[in-house]
MIRO-603871 format. One record per residue: x, y, z of N, C-alpha, C in turn. Coordinates in steps of 0.02 Angstrom, whole numbers, padded with zeros to 5 digits, always signed. Each point is the difference from the previous one (the first is absolute). Layout:
N
XYZXYZXYZ...
END
This chain:
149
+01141-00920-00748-00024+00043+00053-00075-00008+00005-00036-00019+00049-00059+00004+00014-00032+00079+00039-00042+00018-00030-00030+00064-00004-00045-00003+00042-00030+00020+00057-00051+00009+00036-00025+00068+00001-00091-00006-00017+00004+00077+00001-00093-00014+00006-00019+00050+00019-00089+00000+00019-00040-00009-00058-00047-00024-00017-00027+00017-00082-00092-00006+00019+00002+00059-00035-00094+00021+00010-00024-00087-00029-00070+00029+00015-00068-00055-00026+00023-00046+00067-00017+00012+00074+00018-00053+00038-00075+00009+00040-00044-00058-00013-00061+00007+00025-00025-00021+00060+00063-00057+00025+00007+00002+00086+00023+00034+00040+00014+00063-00043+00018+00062+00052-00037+00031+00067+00003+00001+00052-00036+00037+00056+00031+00042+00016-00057+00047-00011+00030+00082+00010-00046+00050+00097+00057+00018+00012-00050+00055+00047+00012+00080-00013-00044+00020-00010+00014+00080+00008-00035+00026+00046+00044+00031+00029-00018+00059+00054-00022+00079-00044-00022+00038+00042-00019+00049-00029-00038+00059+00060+00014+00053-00021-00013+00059+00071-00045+00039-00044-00058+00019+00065-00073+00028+00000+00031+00080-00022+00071+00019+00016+00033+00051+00025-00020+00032-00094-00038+00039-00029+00036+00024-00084-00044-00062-00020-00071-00011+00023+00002-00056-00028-00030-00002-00108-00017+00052-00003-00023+00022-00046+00061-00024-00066+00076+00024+00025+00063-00011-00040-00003-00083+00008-00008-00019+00062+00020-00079+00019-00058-00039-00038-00057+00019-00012-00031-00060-00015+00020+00003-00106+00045+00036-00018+00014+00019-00063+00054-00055-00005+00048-00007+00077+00049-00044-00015-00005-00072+00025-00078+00011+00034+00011-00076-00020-00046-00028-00058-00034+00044-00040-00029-00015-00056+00043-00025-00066+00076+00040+00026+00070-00029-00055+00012-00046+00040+00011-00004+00033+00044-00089+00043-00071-00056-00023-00055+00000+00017-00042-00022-00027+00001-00022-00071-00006+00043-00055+00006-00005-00059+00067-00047-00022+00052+00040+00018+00059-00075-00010-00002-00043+00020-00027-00010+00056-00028-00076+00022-00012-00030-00044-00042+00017-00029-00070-00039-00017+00038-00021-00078+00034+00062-00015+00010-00017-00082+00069-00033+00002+00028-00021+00055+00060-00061+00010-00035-00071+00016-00070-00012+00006-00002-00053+00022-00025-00024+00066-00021+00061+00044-00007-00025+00054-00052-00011+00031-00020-00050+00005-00061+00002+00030-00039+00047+00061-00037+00051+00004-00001+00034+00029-00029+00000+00069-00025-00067-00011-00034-00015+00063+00055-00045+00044+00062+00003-00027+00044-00001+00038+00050+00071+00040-00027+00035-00024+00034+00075+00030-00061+00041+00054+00010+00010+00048-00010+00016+00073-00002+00075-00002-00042+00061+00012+00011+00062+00021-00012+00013+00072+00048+00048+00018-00010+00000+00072+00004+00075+00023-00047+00023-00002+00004+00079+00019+00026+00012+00079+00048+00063+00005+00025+00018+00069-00027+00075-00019+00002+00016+00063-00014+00065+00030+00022+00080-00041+00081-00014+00007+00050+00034+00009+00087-00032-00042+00018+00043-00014+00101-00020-00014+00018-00046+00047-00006+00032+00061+00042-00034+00075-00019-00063+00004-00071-00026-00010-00013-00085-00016+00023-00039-00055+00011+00027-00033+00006-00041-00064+00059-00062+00035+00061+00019+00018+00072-00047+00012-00035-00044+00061-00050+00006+00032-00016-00076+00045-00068-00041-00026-00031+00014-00072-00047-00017-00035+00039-00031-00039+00053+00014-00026+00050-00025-00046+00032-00071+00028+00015+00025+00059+00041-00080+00037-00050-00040+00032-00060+00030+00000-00060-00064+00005-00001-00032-00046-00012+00040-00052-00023-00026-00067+00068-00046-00003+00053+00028-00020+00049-00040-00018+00035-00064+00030-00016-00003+00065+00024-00042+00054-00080-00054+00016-00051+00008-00046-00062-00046-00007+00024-00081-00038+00068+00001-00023-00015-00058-00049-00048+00007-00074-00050+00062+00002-00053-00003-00055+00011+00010-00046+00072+00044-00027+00002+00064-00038+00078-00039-00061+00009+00016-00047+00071-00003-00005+00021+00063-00029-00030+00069-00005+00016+00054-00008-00040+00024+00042+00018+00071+00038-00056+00048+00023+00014+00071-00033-00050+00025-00010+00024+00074-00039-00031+00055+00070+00022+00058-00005-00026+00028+00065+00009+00078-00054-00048+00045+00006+00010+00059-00008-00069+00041+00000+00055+00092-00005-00044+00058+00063+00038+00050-00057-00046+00049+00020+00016+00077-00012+00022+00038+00066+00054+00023-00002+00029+00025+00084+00033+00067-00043+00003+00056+00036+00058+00038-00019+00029+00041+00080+00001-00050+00039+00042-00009+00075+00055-00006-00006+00066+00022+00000+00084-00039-00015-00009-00046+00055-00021+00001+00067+00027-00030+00058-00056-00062-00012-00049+00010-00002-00043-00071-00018-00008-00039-00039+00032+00025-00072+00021-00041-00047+00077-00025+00007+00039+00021+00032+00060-00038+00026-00009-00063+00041-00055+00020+00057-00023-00057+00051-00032-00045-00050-00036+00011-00038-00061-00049-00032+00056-00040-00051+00054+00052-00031+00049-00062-00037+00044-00046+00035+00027+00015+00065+00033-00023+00025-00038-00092+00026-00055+00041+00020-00060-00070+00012-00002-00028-00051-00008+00007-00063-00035-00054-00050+00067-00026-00010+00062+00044+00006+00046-00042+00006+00028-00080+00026-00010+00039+00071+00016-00048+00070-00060-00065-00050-00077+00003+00007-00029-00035-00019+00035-00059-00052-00006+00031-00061+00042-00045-00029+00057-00041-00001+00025+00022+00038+00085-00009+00034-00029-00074+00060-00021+00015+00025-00045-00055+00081-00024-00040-00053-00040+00027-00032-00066-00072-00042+00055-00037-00035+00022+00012-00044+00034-00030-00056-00046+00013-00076-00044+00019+00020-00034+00018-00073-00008+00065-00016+00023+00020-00083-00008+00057-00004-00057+00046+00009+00007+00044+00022-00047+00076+00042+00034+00044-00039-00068+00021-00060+00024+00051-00046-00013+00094+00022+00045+00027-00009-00015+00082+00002-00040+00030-00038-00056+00011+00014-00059+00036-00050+00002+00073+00020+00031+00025+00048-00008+00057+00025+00020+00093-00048-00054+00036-00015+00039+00046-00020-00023+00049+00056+00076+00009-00004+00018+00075+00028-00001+00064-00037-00053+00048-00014+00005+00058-00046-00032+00044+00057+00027+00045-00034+00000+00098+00030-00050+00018-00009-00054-00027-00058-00065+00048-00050-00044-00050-00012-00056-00010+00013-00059-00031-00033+00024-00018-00076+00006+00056-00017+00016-00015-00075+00049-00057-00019+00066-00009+00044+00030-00048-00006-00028-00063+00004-00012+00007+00046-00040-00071+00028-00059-00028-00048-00037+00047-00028-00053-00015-00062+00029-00014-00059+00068+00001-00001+00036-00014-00060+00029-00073-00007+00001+00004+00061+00062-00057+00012-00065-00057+00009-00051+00017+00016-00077-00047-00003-00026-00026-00058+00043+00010-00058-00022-00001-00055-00019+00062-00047-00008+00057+00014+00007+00036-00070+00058+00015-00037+00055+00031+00042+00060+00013-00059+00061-00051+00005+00006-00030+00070+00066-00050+00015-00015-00068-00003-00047-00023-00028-00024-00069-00008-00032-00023+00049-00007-00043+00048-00043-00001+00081+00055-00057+00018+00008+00044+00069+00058-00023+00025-00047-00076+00048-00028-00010+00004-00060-00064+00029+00014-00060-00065-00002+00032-00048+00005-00081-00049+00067+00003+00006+00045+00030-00008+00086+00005+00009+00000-00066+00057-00011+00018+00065-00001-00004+00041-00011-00092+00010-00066+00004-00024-00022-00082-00033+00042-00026-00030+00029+00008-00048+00056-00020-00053+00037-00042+00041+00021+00056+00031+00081-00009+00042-00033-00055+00063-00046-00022+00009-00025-00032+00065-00023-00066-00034-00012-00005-00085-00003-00049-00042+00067-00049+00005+00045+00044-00015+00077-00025-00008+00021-00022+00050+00001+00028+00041+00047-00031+00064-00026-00069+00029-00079+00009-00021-00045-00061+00049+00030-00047-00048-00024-00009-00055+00003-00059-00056+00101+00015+00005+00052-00001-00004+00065+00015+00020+00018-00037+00061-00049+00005+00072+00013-00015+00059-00034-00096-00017-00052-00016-00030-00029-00033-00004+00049-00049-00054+00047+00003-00033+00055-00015-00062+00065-00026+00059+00006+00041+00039+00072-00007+00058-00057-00034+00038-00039-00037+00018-00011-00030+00064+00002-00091-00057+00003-00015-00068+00004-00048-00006+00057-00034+00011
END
């Protein structure tokens, strides 16, 4: 049986992350974790792209730029929202995105009720959901990059 599966330390990785002005105080925490795993998998960082949007509601056509550029072989995208209806729209987009591009478009998005959540989930008590986030945008690229030989 031949095993295919993603494996960190991949230093031709190109990464894009999106990221919203929206909470930016929580957001620039998560991309300081997506950042950090980057860096400590290997990746050259001057291959990873930040791209600030406005708002939630941009993120899913920043995403299918990014992702539909040829540049990227992961994009990570994430926001602090606690909207039900705009974080439905904004998943449904990074969805579609990924789905159209062919390359994975990772969910960075938290949805919490309380600051406090959200400062947790940034790294004080739930680990930081931004390097998570990286991880999982490590694997799939170097994974997608394994299935295209």
């Amino acid at each position: 049986m031949n095993i295919i599966s993603g494996l960190f330390n991949e230093s031709d990785i190109r990464v894009g992350i999106i990221a919203s002005r929206f909470n930016e105080v929580i957001v620039s925490k998560l991309i300081d974790g997506a950042a950090d795993g980057l860096a400590r998998h290997g990746v050259d960082m001057d291959k990873v792209d930040l791209a600030w949007v406005p708002g939630a509601f941009e993120i899913p056509l920043a995403a299918k730029k990014m992702a539909e550029s040829g540049k990227y072989d992961a994009v990570i995208r994430g926001e602090t929202d606690h909207y039900e209806h705009v974080a439905t729209e904004v998943t449904k987009g990074v969805a579609m995105a990924s789905l159209s591009s062919g390359i994975p478009v990772l969910y960075g998005v938290l949805t919490t009720d309380t600051i406090e959540q959200a400062i947790n989930r940034a790294g004080l008590k739930s680990g930081n959901k931004g390097f998570e986030c990286a991880m999982d945008a490590l694997e799939m690229a170097s994974l997608f990059k394994k299935l295209e030989k």
